[in-house]
N, C-alpha and C positions, 0 to 999 in steps of 0.2 A: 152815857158818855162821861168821858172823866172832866172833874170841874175845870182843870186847865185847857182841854180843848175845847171846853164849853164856851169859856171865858175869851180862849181866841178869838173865835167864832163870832160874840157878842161887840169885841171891839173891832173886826172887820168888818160887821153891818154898821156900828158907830163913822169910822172913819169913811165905807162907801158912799153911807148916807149923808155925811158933812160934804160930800164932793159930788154930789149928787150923780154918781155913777153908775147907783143898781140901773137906769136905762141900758147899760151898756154890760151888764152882769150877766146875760141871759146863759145858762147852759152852754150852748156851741160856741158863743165867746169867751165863758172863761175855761173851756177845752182846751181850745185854739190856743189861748193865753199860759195853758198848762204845759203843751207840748212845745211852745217857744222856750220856756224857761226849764223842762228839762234837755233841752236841746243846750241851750248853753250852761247847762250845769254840766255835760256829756262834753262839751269843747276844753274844758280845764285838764281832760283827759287821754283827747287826742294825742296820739303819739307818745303818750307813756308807756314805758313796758307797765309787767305788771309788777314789778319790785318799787317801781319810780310813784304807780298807782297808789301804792302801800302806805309811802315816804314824802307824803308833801311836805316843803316847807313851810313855813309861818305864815306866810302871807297868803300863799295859792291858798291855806287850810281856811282860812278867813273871805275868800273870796267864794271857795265851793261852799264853805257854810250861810254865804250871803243867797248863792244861786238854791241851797235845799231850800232854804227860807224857802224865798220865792214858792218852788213848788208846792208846798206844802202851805202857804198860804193860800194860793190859787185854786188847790185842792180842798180847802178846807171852807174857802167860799161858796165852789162849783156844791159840794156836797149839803150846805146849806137852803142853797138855791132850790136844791131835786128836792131837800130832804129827807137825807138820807145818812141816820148814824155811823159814821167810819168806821168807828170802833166795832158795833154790832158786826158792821159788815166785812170786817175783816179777822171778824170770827169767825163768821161761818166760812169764809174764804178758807180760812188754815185748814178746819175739820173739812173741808173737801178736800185740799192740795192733800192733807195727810191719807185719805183715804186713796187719792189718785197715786201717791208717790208712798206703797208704805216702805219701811223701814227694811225689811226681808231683800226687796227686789233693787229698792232704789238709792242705796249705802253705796255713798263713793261713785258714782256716775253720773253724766248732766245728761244720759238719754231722758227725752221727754215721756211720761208717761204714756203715750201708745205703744212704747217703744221698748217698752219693761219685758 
C-alpha cells in the first residue's frame, strides 16, 4: 500500500482511538456509514444535467470534495477493520474489469459485460 494511504489509515485509528469509537467501527457500521455519505455526495448532483455535472462552481467544488473525503475515509477505515489492502484489491479489480470489458467489444458502449 502506498505510504500516503498508509499514513491515512494510521491517523484514522489515532483519531478513532482518541474518541474512543473503534466500538462502534464494526464492518456493517462503517458500511452503513459509507453508503450515507456517498448518498449525499450523489445529492450535490441531483438535478444537474450532465454539462452543469461537469461545471461546478467554487463552492459546490469544495463541498463534493468535503463529501469524497468523507467516503473515502470511511472506506479506508471499513477496509482497515477487514484488513484488506485497497490498493491490492483494486488491482486485481481492474485485471478482471479489463478481462470482462476488453477493449475489441466494449469501446465506446456502457453495455454491461454480459451484454458484449
Amino acid at each position: 500500500m502506498s505510504k500516503d494511504l498508509q499514513a491515512l489509515i494510521n491517523s484514522l485509528r489515532e483519531f478513532s482511538s482518541q474518541r474512543d469509537w473503534d466500538q462502534f467501527h464494526s464492518p456493517k457500521n462503517l458500511a452503513s456509514a459509507l453508503t450515507v455519505e456517498a448518498a449525499e455526495l450523489l445529492e450535490h448532483f441531483q438535478w444537474l444535467t450532465e454539462a452543469q455535472s461537469r461545471d461546478l462552481p467554487a463552492d459546490k467544488r469544495v463541498a463534493v470534495g468535503e463529501e469524497m473525503a468523507d467516503v473515502l475515509l470511511y472506506l479506508l477505515r471499513l477496509s482497515d477493520q477487514l484488513n484488506i489492502d485497497l490498493v491490492e484489491a483494486a488491482r486485481r479489480k481492474l485485471t478482471l474489469n479489463a478481462a470482462k470489458y476488453p477493449v475489441d467489444r466494449s469501446r465506446g458502449t456502457s453495455k454491461k459485460y454480459t451484454e458484449l
